[in-house]
C-alpha beads as a LAMMPS data file, in Angstrom:
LAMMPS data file: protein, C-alpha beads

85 atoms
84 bonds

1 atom types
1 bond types

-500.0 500.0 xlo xhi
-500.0 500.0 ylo yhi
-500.0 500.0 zlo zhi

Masses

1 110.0

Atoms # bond

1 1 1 359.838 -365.603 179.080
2 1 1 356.721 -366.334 176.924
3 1 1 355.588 -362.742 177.691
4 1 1 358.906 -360.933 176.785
5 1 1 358.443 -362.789 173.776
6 1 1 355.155 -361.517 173.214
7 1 1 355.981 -358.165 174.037
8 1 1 359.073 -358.064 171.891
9 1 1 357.020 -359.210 168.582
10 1 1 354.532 -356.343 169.655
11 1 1 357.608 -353.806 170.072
12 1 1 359.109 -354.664 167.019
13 1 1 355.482 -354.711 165.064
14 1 1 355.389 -351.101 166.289
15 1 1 358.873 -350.050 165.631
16 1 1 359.152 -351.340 162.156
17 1 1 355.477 -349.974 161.280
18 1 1 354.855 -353.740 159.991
19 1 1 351.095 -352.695 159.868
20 1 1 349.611 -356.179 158.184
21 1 1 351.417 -357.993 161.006
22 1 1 350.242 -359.311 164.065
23 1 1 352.653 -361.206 166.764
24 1 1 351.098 -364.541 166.106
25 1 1 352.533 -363.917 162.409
26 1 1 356.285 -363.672 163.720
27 1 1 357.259 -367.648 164.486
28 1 1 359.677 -367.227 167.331
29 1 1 362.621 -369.452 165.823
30 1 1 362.333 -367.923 162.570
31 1 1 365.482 -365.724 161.121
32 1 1 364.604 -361.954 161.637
33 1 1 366.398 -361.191 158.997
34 1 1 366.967 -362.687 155.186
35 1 1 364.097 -365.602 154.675
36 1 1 362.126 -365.381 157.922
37 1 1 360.945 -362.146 158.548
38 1 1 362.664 -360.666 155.917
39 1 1 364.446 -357.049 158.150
40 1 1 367.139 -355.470 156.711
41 1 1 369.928 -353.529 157.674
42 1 1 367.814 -350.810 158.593
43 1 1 365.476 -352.536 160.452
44 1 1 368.820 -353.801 162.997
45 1 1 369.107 -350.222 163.917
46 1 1 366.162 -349.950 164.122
47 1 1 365.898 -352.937 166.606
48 1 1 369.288 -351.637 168.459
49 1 1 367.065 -348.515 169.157
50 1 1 364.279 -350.565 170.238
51 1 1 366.420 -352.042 172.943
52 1 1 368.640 -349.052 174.380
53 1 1 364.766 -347.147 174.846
54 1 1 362.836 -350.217 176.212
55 1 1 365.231 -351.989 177.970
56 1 1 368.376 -349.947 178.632
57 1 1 370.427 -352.058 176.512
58 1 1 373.065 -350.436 174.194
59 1 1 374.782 -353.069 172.084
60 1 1 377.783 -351.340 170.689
61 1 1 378.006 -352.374 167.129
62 1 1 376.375 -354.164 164.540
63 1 1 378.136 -357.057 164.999
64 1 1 377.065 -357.569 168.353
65 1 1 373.210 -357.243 166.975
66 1 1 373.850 -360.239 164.734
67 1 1 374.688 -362.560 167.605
68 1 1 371.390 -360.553 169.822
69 1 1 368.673 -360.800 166.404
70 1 1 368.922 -364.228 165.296
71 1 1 365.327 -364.626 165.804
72 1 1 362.840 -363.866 168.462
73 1 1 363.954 -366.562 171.270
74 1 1 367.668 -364.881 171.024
75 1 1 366.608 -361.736 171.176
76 1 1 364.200 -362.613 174.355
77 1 1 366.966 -364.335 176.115
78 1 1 369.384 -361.627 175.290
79 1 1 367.245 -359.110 176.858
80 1 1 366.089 -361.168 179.890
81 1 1 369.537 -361.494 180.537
82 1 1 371.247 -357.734 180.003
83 1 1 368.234 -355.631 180.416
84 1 1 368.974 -352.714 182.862
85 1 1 365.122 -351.637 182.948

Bonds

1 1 1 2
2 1 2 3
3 1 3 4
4 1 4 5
5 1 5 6
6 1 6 7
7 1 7 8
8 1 8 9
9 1 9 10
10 1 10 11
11 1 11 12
12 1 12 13
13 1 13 14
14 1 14 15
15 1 15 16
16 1 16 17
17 1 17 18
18 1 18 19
19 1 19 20
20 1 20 21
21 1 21 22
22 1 22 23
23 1 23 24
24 1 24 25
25 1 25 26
26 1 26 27
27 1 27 28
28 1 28 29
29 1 29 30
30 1 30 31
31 1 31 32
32 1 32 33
33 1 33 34
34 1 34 35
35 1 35 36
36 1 36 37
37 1 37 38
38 1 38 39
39 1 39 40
40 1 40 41
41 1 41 42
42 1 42 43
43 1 43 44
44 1 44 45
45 1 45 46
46 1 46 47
47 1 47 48
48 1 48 49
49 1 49 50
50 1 50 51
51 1 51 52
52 1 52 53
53 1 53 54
54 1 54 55
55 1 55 56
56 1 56 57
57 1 57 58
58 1 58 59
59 1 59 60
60 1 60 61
61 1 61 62
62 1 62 63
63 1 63 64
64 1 64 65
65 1 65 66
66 1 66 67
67 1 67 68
68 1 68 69
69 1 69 70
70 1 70 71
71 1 71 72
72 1 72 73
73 1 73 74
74 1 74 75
75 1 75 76
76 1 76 77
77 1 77 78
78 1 78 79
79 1 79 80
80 1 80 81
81 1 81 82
82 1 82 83
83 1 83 84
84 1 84 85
């Protein structure tokens, strides 16, 4: 799990063009959005994207991304759990 972590932090680094970033920057409990990392609404699509390409998951609405991009650890178990690839 530790690795899907990692690689997640490096996906979304990459993604999001967060250039000054490294993963060891993104705390894995920390919100994704509003105080922690600070993503936006564009960013979540941006992050649906990132997980219908990588992983083969398509989360159907925006709502559903809420639950998935809490923070890193949801997002890792999320995957580990519904990825199709």
């Amino acid at each position: 799990m530790e690795d899907l972590k990692q690689e997640l932090k490096e996906k979304i680094i990459a993604a999001l063009k967060l250039a000054d970033m490294t993963p060891s920057d993104i705390d894995n409990e920390a919100p994704l959005f509003g105080d922690g990392l600070g993503l936006d609404s564009i960013d979540a699509l941006e992050l649906m994207l990132l997980l219908e390409k990588n992983y083969g998951i398509r989360l159907q609405n925006p709502a559903e991304g809420k639950k998935v991009f809490v923070n890193i650890d949801t997002m890792a178990a999320y995957v580990a759990e519904n990825r199709t690839r």
